[in-house]
Structure formats: C-alpha cells, structure tokens
BAFI-3210 file (N, C-alpha, C; in Angstrom, 3 decimals, decimal comma, padded with zeros to 6 digits):
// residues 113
n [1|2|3|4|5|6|7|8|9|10|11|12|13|14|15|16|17|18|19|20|21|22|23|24|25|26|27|28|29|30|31|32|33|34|35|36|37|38|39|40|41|42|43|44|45|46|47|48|49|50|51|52|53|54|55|56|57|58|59|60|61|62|63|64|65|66|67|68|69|70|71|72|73|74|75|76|77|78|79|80|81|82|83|84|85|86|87|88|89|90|91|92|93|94|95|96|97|98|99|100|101|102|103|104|105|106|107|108|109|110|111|112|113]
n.u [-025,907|-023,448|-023,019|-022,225|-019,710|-018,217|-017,417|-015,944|-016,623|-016,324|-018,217|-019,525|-020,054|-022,029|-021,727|-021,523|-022,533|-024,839|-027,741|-029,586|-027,360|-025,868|-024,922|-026,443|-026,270|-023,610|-023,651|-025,118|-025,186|-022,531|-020,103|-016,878|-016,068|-015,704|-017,140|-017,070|-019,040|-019,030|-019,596|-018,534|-015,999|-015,454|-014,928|-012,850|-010,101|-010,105|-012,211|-012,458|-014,318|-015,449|-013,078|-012,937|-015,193|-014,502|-011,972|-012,846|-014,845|-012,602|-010,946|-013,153|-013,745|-011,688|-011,399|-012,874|-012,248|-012,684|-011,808|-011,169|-012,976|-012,732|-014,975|-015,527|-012,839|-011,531|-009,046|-005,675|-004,879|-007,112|-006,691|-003,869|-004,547|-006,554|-004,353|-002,497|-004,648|-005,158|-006,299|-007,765|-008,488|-008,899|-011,283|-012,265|-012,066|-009,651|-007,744|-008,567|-011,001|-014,797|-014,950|-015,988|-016,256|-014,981|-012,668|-010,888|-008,810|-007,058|-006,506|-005,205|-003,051|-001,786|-001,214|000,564|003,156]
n.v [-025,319|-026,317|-024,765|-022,761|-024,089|-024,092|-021,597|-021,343|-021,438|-023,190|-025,769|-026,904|-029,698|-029,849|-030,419|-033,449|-036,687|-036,639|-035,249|-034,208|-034,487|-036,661|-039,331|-039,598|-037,173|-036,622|-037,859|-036,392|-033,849|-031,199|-031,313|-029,828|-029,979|-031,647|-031,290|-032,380|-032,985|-031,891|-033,518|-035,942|-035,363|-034,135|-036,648|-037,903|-038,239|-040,305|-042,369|-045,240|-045,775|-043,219|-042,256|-044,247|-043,396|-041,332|-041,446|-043,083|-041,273|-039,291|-041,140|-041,625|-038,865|-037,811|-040,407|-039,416|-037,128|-035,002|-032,386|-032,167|-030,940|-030,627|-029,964|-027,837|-028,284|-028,387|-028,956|-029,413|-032,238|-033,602|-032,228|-033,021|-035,905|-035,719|-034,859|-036,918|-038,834|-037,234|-035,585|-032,880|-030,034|-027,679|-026,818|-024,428|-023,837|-024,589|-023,050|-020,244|-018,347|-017,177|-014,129|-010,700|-008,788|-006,388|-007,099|-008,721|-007,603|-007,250|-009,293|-010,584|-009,195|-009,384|-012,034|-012,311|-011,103]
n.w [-022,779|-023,870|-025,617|-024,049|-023,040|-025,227|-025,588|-023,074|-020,621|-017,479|-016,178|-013,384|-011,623|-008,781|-004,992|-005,327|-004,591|-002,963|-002,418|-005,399|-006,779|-009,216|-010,369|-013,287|-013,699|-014,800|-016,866|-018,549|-018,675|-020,004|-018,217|-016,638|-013,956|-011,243|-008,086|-004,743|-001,856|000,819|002,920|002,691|002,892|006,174|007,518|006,385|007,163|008,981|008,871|007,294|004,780|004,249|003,138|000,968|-000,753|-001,215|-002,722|-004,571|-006,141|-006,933|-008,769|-010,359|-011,417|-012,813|-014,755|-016,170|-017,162|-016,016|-013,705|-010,441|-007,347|-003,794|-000,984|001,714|003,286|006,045|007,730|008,155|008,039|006,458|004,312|003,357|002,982|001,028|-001,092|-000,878|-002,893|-004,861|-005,360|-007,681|-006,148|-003,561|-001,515|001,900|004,813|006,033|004,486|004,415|005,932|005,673|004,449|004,377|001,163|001,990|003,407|001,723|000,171|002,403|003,989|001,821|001,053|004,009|003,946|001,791|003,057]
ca.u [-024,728|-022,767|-022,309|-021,457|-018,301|-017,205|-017,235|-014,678|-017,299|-016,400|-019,777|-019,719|-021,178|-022,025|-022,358|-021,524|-022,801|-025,706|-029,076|-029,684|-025,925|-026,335|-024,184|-027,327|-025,633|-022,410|-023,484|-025,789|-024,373|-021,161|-019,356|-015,592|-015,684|-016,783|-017,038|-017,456|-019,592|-018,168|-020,274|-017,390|-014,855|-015,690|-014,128|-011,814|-008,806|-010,742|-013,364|-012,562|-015,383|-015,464|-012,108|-013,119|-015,895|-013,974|-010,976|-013,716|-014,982|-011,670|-010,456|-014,122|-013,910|-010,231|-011,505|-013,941|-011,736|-012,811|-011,573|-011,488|-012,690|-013,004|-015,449|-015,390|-011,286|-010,738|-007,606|-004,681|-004,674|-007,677|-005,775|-002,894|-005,095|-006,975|-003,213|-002,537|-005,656|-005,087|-007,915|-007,380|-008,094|-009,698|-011,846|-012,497|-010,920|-007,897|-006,868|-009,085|-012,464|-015,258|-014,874|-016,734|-015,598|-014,308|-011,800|-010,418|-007,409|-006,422|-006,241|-004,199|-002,148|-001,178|-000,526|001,883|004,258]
ca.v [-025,496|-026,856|-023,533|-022,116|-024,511|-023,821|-020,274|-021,297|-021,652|-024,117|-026,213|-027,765|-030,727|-029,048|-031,572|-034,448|-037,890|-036,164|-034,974|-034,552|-034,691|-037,853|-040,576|-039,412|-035,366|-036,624|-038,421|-035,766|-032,515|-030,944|-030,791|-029,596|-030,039|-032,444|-030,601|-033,600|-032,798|-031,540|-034,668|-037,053|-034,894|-034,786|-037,621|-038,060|-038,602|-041,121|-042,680|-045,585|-046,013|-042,391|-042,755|-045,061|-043,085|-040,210|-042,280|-043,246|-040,223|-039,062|-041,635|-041,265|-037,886|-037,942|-040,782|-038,678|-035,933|-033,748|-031,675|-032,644|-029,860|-030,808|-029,134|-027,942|-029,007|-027,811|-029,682|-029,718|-033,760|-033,841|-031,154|-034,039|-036,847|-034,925|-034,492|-038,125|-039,128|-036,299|-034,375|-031,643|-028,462|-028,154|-025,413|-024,564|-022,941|-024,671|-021,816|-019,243|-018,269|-016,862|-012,562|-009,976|-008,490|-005,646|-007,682|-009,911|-007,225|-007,320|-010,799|-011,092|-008,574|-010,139|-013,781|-012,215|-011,003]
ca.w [-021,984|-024,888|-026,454|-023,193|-022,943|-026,450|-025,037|-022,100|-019,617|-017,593|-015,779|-012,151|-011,146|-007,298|-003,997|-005,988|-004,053|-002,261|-002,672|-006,508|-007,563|-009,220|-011,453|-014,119|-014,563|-015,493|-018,607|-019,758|-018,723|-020,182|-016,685|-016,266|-012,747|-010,120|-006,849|-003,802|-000,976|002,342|004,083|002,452|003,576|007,197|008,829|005,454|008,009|010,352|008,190|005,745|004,597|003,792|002,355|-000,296|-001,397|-001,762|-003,505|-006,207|-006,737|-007,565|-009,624|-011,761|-012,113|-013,628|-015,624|-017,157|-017,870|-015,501|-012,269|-008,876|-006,055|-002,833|-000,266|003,629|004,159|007,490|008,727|007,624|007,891|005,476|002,999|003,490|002,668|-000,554|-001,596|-001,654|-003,285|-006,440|-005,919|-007,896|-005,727|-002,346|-000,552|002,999|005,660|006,050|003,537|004,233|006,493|004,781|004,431|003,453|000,330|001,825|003,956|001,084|000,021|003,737|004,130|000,850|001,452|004,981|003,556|001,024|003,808]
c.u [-023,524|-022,316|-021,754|-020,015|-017,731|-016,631|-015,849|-015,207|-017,324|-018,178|-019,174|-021,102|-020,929|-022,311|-022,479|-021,705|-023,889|-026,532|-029,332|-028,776|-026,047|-025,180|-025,210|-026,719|-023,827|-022,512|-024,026|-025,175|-022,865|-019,992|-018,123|-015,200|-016,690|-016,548|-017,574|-017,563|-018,993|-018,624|-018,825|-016,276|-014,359|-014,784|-013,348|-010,346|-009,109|-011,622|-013,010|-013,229|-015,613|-014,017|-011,775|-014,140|-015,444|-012,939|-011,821|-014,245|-013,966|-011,127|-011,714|-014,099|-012,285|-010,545|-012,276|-013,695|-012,026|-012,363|-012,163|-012,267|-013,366|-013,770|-015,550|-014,101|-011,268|-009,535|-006,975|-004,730|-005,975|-007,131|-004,947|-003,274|-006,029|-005,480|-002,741|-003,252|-005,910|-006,154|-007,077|-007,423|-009,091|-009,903|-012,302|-011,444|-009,820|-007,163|-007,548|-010,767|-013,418|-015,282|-015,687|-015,841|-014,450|-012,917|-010,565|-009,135|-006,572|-005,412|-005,051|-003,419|-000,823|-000,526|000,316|003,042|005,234]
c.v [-025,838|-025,452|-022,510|-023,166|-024,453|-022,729|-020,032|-021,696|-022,867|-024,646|-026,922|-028,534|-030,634|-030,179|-033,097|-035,780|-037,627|-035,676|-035,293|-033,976|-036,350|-038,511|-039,607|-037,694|-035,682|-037,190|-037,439|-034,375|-032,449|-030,366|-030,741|-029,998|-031,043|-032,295|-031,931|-032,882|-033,012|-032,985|-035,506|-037,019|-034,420|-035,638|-038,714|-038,982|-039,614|-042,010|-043,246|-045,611|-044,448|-041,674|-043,100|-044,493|-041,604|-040,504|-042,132|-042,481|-039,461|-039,548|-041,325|-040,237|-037,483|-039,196|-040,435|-037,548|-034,587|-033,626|-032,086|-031,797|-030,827|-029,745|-028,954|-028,414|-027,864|-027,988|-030,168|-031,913|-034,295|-033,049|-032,138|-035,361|-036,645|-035,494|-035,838|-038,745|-038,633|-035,719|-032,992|-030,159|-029,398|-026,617|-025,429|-023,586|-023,072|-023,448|-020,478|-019,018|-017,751|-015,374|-012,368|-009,530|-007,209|-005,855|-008,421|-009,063|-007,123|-008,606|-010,878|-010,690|-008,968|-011,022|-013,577|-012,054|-012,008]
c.w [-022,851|-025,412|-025,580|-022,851|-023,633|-025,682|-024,008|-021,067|-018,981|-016,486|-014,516|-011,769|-009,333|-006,536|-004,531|-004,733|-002,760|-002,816|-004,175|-007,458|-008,017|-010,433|-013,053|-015,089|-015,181|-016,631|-019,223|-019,594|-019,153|-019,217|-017,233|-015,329|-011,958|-008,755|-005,952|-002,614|000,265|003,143|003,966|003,077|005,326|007,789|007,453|006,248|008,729|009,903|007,278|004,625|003,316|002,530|000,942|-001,116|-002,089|-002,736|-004,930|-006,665|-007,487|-008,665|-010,985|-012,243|-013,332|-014,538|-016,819|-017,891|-016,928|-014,024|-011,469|-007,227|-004,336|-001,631|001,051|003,865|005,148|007,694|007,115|007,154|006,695|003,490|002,680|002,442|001,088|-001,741|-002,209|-002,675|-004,741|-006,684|-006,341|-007,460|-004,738|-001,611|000,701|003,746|006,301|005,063|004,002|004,871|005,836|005,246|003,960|001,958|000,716|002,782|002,806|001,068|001,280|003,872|002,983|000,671|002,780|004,870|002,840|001,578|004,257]
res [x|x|x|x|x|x|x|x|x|x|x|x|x|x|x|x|x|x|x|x|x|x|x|x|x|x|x|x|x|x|x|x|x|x|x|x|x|x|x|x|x|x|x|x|x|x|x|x|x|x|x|x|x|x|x|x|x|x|x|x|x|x|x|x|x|x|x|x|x|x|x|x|x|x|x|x|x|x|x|x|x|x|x|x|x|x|x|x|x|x|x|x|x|x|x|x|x|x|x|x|x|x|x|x|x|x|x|x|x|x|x|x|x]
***
C-alpha cells in the first residue's frame, strides 16, 4: 500500500466508526481519506450526541492529515451542518441520486444550464 501512495494512489479508510473501521487502520494503514459512516450522518441536524461524534471524527481526521468525506447527506440542513464542522467533501443525494451510467451525461449536462 505504501508503494501504491508514492504512486498517487490515494487509500480510504471506508465506514469509519462502524463495523471493522476501527481507531486500529488509521495507525497502520497509509490512509488519505477518512470516509464517516452514513449512520452518524443521519440525524446530524437533530442528534447531539451524533453531532459530537461526527465533530471528532472530523477534527481527528484533519489532525492526522487526512481528508474528510462524509456519507448518505440527504438534506440540505445536514450538507449545512458538514459545512460548519469542515468536513472536507460530502456524498449523497443532496447532490445527486444514484444513475446508471448511461444517464450520468444527461444529468450533467442539465445541471450546467
């Protein structure tokens, strides 16, 4: 994995704070990215609790040097709340539903207008 990040390649740490996303892959793997599990993001807007766990995920992964993604944003008010927080990117269908491939130049074509 090491000689694939010289390369450019960057590495995601996937579903971070669930199943076997663990505190344990960020010391030993050469991650870029720390993708945080749609569960967190959920009731982001409504949910301190959930809030704070997403907060600290953020702040650790920016202390570690690495990228923020956020997973499942639906709502705008969680896109909002990401935004404050400095997560660095965020996926879901607040931007975009999931297509086939042969839809995508449609779609991107449309949103440019």
């Amino acid at each position: 994995m090491d000689e694939l990040r010289k390369l450019g390649v960057g590495i995601a740490v996937d579903d971070f704070g669930s199943g076997y996303s663990s505190f344990h892959y960020l010391k030993r793997l050469p991650a870029t990215i720390l993708k945080i599990d749609r569960a967190f993001i959920e009731q982001l807007h409504a949910n301190a609790s959930d809030e704070a766990i997403v907060k600290a995920m953020i702040t650790m992964g920016h202390g570690l040097g690495l990228e923020t993604i956020a997973e499942g944003v639906e709502t705008p008010e969680q896109l909002n709340r990401l935004r404050d927080l400095q997560c660095t990117y965020a996926q879901g269908y607040v931007f975009c539903p999931p297509l086939l491939a042969e839809e995508v130049m449609q779609y991107v074509t449309e949103k440019q207008k």
